[in-house]
Structure formats: C-alpha cells, structure tokens
C-alpha positions as CSV (number, residue, x, y, z in Angstrom):
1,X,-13.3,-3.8,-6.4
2,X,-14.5,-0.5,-6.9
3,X,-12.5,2.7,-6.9
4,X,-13.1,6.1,-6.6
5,X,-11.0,8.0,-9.0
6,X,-10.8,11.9,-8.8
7,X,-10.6,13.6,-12.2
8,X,-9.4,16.8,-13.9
9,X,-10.8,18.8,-16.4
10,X,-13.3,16.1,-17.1
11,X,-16.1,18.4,-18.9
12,X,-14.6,17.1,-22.7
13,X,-11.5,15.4,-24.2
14,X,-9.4,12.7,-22.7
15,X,-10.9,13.7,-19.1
16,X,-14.5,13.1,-19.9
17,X,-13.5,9.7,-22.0
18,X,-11.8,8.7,-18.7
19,X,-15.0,9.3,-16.8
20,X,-17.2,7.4,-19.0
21,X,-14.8,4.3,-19.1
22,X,-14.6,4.5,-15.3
23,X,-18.1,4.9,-14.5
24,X,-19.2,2.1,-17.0
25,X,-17.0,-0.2,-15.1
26,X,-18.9,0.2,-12.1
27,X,-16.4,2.8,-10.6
28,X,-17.1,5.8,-8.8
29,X,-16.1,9.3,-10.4
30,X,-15.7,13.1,-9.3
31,X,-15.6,14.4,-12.4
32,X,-14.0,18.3,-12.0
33,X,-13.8,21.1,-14.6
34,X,-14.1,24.7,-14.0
35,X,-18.0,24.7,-14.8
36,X,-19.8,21.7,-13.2
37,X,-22.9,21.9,-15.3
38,X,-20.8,20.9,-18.2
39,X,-19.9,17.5,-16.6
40,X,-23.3,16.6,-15.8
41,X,-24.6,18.1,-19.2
42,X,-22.0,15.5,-20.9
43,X,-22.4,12.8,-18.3
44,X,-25.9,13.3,-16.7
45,X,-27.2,12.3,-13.1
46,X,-25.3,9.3,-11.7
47,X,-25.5,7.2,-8.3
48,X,-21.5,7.1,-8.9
49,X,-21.2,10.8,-10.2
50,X,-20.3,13.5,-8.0
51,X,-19.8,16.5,-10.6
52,X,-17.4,19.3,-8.5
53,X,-16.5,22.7,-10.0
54,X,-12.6,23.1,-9.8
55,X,-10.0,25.9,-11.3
56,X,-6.8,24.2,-11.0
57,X,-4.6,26.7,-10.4
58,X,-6.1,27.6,-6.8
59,X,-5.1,25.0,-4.0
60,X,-7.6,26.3,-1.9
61,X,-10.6,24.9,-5.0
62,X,-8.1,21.6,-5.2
63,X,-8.5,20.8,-1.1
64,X,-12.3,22.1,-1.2
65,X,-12.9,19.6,-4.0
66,X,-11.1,17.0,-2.3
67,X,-12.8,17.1,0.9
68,X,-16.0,17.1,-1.1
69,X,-15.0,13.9,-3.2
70,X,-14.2,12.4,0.4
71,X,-17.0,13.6,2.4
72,X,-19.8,11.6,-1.1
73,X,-17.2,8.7,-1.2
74,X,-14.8,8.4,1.7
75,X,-12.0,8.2,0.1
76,X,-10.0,8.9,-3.2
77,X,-8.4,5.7,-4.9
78,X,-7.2,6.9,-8.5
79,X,-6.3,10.5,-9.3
80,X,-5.8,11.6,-12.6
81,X,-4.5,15.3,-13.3
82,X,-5.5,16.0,-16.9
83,X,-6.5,19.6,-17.1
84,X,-4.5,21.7,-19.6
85,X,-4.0,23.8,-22.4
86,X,-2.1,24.9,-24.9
87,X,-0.2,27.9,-26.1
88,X,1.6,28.0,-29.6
89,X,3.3,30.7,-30.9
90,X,7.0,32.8,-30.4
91,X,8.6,32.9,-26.8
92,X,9.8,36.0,-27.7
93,X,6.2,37.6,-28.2
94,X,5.1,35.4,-25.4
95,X,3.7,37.8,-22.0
96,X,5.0,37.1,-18.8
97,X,1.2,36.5,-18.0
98,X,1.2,34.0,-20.7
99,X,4.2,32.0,-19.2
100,X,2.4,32.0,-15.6
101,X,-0.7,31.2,-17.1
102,X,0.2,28.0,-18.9
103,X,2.5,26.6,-16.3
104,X,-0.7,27.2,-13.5
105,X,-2.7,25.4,-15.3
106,X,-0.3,22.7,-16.7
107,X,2.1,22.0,-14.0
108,X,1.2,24.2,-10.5
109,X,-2.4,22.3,-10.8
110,X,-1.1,19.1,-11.0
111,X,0.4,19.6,-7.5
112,X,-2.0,21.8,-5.9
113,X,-4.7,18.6,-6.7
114,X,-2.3,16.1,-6.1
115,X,-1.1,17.5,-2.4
116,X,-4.5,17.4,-1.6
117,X,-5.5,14.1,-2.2
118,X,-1.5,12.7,-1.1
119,X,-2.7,12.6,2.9
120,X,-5.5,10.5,2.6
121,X,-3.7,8.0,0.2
122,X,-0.8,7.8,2.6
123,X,-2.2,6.9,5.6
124,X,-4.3,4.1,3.8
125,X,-0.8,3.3,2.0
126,X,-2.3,3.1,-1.4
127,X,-3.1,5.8,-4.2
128,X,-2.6,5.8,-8.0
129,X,-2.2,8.8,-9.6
130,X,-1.6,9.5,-13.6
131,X,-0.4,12.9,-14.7
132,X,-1.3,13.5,-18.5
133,X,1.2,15.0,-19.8
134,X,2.3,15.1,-23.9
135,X,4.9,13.8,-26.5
136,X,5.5,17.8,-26.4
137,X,6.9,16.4,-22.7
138,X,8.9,14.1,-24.7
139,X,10.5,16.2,-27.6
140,X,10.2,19.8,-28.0
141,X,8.7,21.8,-30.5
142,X,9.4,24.9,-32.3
143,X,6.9,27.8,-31.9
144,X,5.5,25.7,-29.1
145,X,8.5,26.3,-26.5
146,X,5.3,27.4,-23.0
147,X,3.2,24.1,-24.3
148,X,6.2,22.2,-23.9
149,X,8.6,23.3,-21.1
150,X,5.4,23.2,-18.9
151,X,4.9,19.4,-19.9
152,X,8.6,18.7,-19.4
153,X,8.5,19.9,-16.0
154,X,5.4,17.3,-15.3
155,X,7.1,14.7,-16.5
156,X,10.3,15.6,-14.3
157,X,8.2,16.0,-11.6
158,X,6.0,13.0,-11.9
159,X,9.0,10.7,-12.3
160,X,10.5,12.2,-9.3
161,X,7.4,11.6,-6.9
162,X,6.8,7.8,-8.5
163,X,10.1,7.2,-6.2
164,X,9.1,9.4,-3.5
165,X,5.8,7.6,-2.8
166,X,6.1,4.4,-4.1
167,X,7.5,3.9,-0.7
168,X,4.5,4.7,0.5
169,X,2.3,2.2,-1.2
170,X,1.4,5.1,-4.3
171,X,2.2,4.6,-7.9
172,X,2.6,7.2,-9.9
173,X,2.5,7.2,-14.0
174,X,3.4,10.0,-16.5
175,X,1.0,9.2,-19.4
176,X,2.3,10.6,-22.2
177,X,-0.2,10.5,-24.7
178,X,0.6,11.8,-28.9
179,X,-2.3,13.2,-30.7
180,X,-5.7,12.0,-30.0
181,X,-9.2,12.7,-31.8
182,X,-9.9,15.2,-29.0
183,X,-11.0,18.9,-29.2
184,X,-7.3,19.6,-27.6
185,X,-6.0,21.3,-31.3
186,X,-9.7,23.6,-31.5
187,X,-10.0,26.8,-29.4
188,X,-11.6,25.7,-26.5
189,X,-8.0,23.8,-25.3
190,X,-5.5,25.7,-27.6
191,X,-4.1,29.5,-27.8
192,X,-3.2,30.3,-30.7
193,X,-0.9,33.3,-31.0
194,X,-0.5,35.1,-34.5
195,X,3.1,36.5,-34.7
196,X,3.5,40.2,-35.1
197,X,7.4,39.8,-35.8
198,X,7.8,39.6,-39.7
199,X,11.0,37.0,-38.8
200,X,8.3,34.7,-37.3
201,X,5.2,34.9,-39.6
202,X,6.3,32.3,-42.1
203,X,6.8,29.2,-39.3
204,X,3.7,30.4,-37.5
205,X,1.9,29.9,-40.6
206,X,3.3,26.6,-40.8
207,X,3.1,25.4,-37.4
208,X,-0.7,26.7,-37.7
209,X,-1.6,24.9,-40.5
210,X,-0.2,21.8,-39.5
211,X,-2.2,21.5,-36.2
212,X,-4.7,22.2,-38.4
213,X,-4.7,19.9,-40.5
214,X,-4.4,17.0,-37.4
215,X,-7.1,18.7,-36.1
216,X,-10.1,15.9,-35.6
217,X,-7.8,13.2,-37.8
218,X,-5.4,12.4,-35.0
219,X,-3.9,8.6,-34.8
220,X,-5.2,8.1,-31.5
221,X,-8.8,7.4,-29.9
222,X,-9.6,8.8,-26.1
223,X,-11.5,5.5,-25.2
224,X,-9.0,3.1,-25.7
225,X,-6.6,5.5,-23.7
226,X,-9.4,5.4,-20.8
227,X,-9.2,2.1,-21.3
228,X,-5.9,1.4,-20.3
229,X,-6.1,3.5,-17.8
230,X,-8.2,1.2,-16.3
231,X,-5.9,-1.8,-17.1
232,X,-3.0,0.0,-15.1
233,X,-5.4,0.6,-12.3
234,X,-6.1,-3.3,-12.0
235,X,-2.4,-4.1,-12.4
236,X,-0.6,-4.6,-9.5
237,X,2.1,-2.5,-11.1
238,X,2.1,0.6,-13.4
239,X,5.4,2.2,-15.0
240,X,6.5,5.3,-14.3
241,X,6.3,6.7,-17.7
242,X,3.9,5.3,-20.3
243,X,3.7,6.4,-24.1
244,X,0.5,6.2,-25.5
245,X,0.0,6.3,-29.4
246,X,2.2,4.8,-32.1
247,X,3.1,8.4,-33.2
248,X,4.5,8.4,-29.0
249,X,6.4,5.5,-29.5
250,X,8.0,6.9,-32.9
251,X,9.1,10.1,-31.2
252,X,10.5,8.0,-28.7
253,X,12.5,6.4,-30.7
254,X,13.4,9.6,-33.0
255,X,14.6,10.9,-29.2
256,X,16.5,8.1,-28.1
257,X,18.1,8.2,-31.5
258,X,18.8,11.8,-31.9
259,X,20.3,11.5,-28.1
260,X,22.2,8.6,-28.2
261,X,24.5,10.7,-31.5
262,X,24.6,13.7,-29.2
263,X,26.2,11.9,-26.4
264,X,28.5,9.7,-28.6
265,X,29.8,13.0,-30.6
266,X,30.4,14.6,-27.5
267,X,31.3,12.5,-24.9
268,X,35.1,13.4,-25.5
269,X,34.2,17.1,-24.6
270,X,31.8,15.8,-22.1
271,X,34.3,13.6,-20.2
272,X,36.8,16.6,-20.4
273,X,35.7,18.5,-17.6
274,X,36.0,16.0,-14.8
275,X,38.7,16.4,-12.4
C-alpha cells in the first residue's frame, strides 16, 4: 500500500537517498529542505513529488509544510526528521549562538516537525516516524561536545515518545546511523571551527584531519540505509533504537563495554548512598 512519507532536509545526503528509495517504490514523498528548487533540481518533476521549502527551526514553516503535504496527499504516513549539521571544535570557544544554533536545527526541529504531523497520525491511530540521529548520539566525542549532546538529547527524546505514542498506534525509531558516503563531513553539513586557544590547536588538528580523511570513504552506503527504512516501514514492528553501520554496532559494543566496568567498579560507591 502506498504511503506518504514527509521528509527533512531531503535536498542531498541520507534525506534525498531516502526520497529516491521511497519514490521508486511507488510511494509518495514531500521532500523539504530549506531551498525547494534543490529537491526538484536533484529529484525532478514527479506525479508523487511535492517539493516544500522548510527551515526547521521555525514551527510555524513545520505546520505550513505540513498542511501543504496534507492538503497534495491527505495525509502523512512516514515522517522522517533528518535535517542537521554539524559543529566540531572546543566548547569552550563555542558562542552561545553556536550552542542555540545546533540544537535548533538538530533537536528543536525534530519536534517542531514532528508536533505538527502527531494530530493527524493520532486520530487515524497510525504514524511512523524515524529521527536520524548519530553514533555521536551513542558515544561522545572529543572536540565535538554541540554535535553530540544535541544527538544525545534526540535519542532521549525519541526513546521517550516511542512509549508515549506507541499507545496510540505510532512507532517511533532512533536511527542511529555511523559514517556514511554522504557530503555530511564537507562544508555544506559540517562547521568546522579552528581553535584560537594554543591548549587546543594540536587535537583540533587531529580531530580535523581525521574527518578528513573519512570524508567520501565512509563504511556505509545511503541507499541501503533508505532501504531499510523501507523494510521497517512494511514491518509490522520497528525498534525503538536501531544502529545502522558495522562501525555502529562496534561502538555499541565499545559502549556497553566501557559501561558495564564503570558500573561494576563503582557499584560499591554507587549503592552507598541509598537510605
């Protein structure tokens, strides 16, 4: 049966591989990015295309572009929040603009898209939505402390809704993808920040030139993660949390490891301050 599935940041990347899996499965797409033209410049004129300009982090462009996907197609089926960015460098030379910035985009668009498009999937009591989040949701790293606080809060508050509407007939996923052969690591979805602090320059240089050098040889290939998007969508159930990418699965594991000898060395201390 077809679906219409609603789509962030869809102009490259992981959104627009989504699209094109979607649509050449015979599903409907709104395909959003801040310039329109972009999407129909990658995608071109489709019956099943409706091509929306949307900036995230206003919920009055989320609930415009949601009454726009309903009024073309009636309804919205599948949402998938993937717009985001990235910004690398030092907290400590980090703007306050800089902190608000990444966590509007990354985690206050999420919900301003996803409260739009939650009344008409309640009363039909059915809805899947997938927040993209990162393996930098999973483990944190150094130099990359906004990137990665703003994908931990997704995936907190994406596992918290999957039980809050599941009730309601909505499945909610945290996709939580490792490095894919995307433009994500270039300058059109990273911001890079050189440090001016001498005590920082030598790990910048080093964080830098590793993203670098995955930059266009990541593990992971956008269609087969559109792909299984479209798997979960035709399964009757979809996890709350789902790693994407054997590098995901490794930090997983380095996580659960690196966890499991935290709690066991303290648990004495831990225990210690019950009453």
């Amino acid at each position: 049966m077809s679906k219409v599935w609603f789509v962030t940041g869809s102009s490259r990347g992981l959104g627009l591989e989504i699209a094109k899996a979607a649509l050449a499965a015979g599903q409907k797409v709104v395909a959003t990015a801040r310039d329109a033209s972009a999407v129909m410049k990658a995608l071109g004129e489709q019956e099943n295309l409706l091509a929306l300009n949307l900036d995230v982090t206003k919920s009055v462009d989320a609930e415009a572009a949601v009454n726009a996907a309903i009024a073309k197609f009636r309804t919205v089926d599948v949402l998938v929040n993937n717009a985001g960015y990235g910004h690398f460098g030092p907290f400590e030379e980090a703007s306050v603009d800089d902190v608000t910035n990444q966590f509007n985009v990354n985690l206050f668009g999420a919900m301003h898209v996803t409260r739009a498009v939650l009344p008409g999937m309640r009363r039909k009591k059915s809805g899947r939505i997938f927040n993209i989040s990162s393996i930098a949701g999973l483990q944190g790293f150094g130099l990359s402390s906004l990137y990665c606080s703003s994908k931990f809060a997704l995936a907190g508050w994406s596992e918290s809704m999957s039980m809050e509407l599941e009730p309601l007939g909505i499945q909610v996923t945290c996709v939580e993808p490792g490095f894919f052969r995307t433009e994500f690591l270039g300058s059109s979805s990273a911001q890079y920040v050189d440090a001016k602090l001498p005590e920082y320059e030598s790990g910048v240089k080093q964080m830098r030139a590793w993203l670098d050098g995955k930059h266009q040889t990541q593990e992971g290939d956008p269609r087969k993660l559109a792909e299984a998007l479209l798997q979960l969508v035709a399964a009757e159930k979809q996890p709350a949390h789902l790693l994407m990418g054997s590098d995901a699965v490794e930090r997983m594991h380095d996580r659960i490891a690196r966890d499991t000898t935290e709690t066991q060395h303290w648990t004495s201390v831990s225990v210690s301050t019950d009453f």
